[in-house]
C-alpha positions as a printed Julia matrix, in Angstrom:
212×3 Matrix{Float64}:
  -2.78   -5.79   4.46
  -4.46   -6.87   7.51
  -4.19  -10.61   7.1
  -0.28   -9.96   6.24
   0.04   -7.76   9.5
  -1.77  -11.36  11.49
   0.95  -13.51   9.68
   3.83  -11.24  10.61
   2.93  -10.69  14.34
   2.19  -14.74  15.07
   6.11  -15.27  13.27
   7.2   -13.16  15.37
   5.53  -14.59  18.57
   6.24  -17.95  17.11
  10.08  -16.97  16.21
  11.2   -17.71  20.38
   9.43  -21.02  20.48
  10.97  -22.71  17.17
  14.41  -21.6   17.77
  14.63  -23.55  20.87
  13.18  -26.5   19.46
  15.33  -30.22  19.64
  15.06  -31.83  16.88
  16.19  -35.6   16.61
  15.57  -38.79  15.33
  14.98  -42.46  16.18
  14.87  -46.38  15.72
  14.18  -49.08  17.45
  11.76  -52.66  17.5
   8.49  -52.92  18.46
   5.96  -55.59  19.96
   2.39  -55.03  18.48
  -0.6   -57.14  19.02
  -4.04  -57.32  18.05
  -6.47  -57.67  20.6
 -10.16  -59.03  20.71
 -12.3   -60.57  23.27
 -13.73  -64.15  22.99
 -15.95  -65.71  24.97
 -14.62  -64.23  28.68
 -11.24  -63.79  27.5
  -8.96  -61.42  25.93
  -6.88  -63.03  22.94
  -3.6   -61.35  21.47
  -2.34  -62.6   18.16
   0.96  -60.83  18.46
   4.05  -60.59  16.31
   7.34  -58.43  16.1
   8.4   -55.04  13.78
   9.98  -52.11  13.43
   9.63  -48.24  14.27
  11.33  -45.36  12.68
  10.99  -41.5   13.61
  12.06  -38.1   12.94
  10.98  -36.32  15.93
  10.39  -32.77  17.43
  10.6   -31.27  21.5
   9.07  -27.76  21.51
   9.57  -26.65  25.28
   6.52  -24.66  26.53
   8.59  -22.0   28.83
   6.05  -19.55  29.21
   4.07  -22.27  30.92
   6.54  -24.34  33.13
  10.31  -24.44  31.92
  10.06  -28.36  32.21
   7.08  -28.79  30.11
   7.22  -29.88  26.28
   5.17  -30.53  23.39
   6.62  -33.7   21.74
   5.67  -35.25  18.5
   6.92  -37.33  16.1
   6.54  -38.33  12.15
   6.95  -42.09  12.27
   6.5   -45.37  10.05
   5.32  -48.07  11.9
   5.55  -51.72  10.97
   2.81  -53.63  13.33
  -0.44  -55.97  12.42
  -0.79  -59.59  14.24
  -3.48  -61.9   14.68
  -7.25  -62.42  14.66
 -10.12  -64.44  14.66
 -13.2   -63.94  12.3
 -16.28  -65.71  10.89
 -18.43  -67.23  13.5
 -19.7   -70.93  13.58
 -21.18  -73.53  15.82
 -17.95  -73.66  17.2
 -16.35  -70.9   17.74
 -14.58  -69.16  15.32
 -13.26  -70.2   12.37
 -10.47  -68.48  10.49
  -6.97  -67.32  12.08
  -5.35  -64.25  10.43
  -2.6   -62.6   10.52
  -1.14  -59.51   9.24
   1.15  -56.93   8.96
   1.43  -53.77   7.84
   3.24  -50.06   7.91
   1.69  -47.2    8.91
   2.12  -43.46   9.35
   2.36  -42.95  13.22
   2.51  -39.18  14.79
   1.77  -39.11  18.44
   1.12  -35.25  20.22
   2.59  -35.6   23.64
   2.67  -33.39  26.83
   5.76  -33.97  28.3
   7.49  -33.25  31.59
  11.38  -33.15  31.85
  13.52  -33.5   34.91
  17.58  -34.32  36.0
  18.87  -37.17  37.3
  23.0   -36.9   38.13
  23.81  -36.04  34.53
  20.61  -37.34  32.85
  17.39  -36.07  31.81
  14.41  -37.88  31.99
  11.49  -37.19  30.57
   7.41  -38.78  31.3
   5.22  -37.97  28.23
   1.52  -38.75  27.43
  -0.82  -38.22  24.93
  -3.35  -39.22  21.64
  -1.57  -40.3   18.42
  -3.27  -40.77  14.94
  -2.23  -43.73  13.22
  -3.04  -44.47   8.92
  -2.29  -47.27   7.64
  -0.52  -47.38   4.72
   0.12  -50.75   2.81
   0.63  -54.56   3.79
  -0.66  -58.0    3.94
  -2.51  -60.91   5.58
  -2.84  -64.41   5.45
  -5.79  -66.15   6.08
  -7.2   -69.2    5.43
  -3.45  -70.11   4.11
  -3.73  -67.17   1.75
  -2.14  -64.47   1.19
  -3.39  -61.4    0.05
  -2.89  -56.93   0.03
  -4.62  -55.91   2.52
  -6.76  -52.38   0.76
  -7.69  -50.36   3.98
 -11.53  -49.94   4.52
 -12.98  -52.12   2.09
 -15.85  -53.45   3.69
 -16.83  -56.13   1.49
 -13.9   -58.19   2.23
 -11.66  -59.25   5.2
  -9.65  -56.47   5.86
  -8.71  -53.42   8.4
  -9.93  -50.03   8.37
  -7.14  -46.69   7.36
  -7.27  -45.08  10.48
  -6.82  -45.74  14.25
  -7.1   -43.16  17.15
  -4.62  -44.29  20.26
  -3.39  -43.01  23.91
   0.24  -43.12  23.78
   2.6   -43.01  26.73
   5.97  -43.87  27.57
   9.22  -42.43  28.73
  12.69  -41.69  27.65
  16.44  -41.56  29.51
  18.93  -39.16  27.86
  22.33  -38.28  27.92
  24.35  -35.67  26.48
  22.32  -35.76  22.68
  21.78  -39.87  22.96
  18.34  -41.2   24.69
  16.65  -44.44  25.22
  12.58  -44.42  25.05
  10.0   -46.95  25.32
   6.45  -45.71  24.36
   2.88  -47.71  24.69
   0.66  -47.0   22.33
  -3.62  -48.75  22.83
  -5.7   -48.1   19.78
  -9.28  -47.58  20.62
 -10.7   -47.88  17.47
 -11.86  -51.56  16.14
  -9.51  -52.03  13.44
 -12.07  -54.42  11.41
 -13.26  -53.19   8.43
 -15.99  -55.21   8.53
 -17.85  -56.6   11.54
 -19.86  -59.65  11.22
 -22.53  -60.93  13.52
 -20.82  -62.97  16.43
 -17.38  -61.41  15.74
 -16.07  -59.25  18.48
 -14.0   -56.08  17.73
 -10.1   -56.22  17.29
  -8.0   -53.27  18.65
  -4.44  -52.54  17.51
  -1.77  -52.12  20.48
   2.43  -51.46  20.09
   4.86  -51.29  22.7
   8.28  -49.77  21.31
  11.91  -49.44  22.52
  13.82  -47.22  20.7
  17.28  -45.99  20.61
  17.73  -41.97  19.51
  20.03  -38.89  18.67
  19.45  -35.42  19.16
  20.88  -32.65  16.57
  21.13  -30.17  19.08
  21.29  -31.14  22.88
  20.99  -27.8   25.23
């Protein structure tokens, strides 16, 4: 009886917030490269894809009235290119891939008008796991199987700061997000080989259901 009286009083509390949630969705390209370090520099194999997201604006009033949380439930179609296996030379193999992942970013975001726009600055961590896809390497091509460490391939999950911005008007809104990984993305780290970090930067076009 207790623990049904808890449930009942957080709906209630809850009940406020959700009914003035936005809800929307969006689509758009993006421009994702992986990064390592080599010798004194920073190389970026990069390559282009595709981002796709239903997402959610919760509005923190009690707060400040221009403060949000906003998160999304994205696939993400990113990968690029790497170095691996260390010789006299250098090293050896070039690979690329690409591959589709489940992408929900958790941002704080602050809202303001401009003439009869809103814009809105957001920041935050995302979570990032990967779900299928593909490399080649060595002129093969293979699946790549997410954390198998006996073979040449990237790890499920990545942990990344995401930021961006977005330009609305009436329900329509243009947004370009940044997302860094800061996880190394090799499954697998040999002696000599540096680690590889996943990075995306997305423009998206999007619609709101309900514009207030």
């Amino acid at each position: 009886m207790k623990k049904a009286a808890i449930v009942a009083l957080l709906f209630v509390l809850a009940f406020p917030v959700w009914g003035q949630v936005t809800w929307g969705v969006r689509a758009g390209g993006s421009y994702s490269a992986l990064v390592q370090k080599i010798g004194d520099k920073n190389e970026a194999g990069s390559r282009m894809g595709f981002s796709v997201a239903a997402l959610a604006n919760i509005p923190l009033n009690a707060i400040y009235k221009r403060l949000s949380i906003r998160t999304e439930l994205g696939l993400m179609n990113q990968g690029g290119a790497w170095y691996s296996g260390q010789d006299l030379d250098g090293m050896a193999f070039y690979n690329r891939c690409r591959y589709n992942s489940l992408h929900i970013p958790v941002n704080l975001a602050w809202t303001f008008p401009f003439y009869d726009m809103r814009i809105s600055l957001y920041a935050g961590p995302s979570f990032d796991f990967s779900l299928f896809g593909d490399m080649t390497s060595r002129k093969e091509n293979q699946h790549l199987h997410f954390g198998h460490t006996d073979e040449k391939d990237l790890k499920p999950f990545d942990l990344g700061v995401n930021t961006g911005f977005s330009v609305a008007y009436h329900a329509y809104f243009l947004a370009v997000n940044l997302n860094a990984g800061t996880l190394d993305r090799r499954a697998t780290r040999r002696q000599g080989e540096s680690p590889v970090y996943q990075n995306n930067i997305t423009f998206s076009l999007g619609y709101y259901f309900e514009c207030n």
